[in-house]
C-alpha positions in Angstrom: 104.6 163.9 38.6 103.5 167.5 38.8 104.4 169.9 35.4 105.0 173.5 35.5 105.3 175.6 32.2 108.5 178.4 32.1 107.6 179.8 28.5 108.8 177.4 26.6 110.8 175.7 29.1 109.0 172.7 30.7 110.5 171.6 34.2 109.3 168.5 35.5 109.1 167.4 39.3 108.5 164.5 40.8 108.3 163.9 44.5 110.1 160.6 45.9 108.4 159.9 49.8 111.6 158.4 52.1 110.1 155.3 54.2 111.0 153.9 57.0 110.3 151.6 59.8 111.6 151.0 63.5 115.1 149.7 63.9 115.5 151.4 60.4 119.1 153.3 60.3 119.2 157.2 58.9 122.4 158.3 57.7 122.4 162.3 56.6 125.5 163.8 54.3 126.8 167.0 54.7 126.1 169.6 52.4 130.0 170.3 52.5 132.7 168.6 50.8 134.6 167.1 54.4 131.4 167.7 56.2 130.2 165.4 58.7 127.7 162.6 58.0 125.2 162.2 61.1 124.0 158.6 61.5 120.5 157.8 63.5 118.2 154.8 64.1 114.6 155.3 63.9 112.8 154.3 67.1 109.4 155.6 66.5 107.8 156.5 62.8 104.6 159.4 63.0 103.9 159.5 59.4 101.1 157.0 58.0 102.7 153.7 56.4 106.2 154.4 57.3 106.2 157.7 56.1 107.6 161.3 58.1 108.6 162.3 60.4 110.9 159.9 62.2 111.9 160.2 65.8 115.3 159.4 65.3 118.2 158.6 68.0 121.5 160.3 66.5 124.7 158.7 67.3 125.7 161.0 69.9 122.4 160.0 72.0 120.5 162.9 71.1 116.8 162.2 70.3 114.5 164.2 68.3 111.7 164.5 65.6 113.3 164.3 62.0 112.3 165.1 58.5 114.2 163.9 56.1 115.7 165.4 52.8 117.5 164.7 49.8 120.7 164.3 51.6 119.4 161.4 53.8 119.9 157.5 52.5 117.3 154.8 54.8 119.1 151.8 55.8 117.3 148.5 56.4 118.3 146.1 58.7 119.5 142.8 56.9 117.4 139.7 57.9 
């Protein structure tokens, strides 16, 4: 967890890594209340032990190279 002083405001940050694995599905919110949510499966992961970036293939059959934010939840098969 990293610390950075603000006079005497202390913030504190700590950095979560998203994993993932083939066959894993990414769903991504909209920013925007109504927005749409884009949903994905991972069919290849380039990071080191399942970390980014994901080549993901969206629902709409686009594929692409993907790195993931705050606003995207991993989905693990069940089984």
């Amino acid at each position: 967890m990293g610390r950075e002083s603000n006079g005497s405001l202390t913030l504190h940050a700590e950095v979560i890594a998203v994993k993932a694995a083939v066959g894993d599905r990414l769903v991504v919110r909209s920013a925007h209340v109504d927005g749409p949510v884009r949903d994905g499966e991972v069919i290849e992961v380039r990071g080191h032990d399942g970390e980014p970036p994901f080549v993901v293939r969206w629902e709409d059959g686009h594929e692409g190279l993907y790195f993931p934010g705050s606003d995207t939840v991993v989905q693990h098969p069940a089984g």
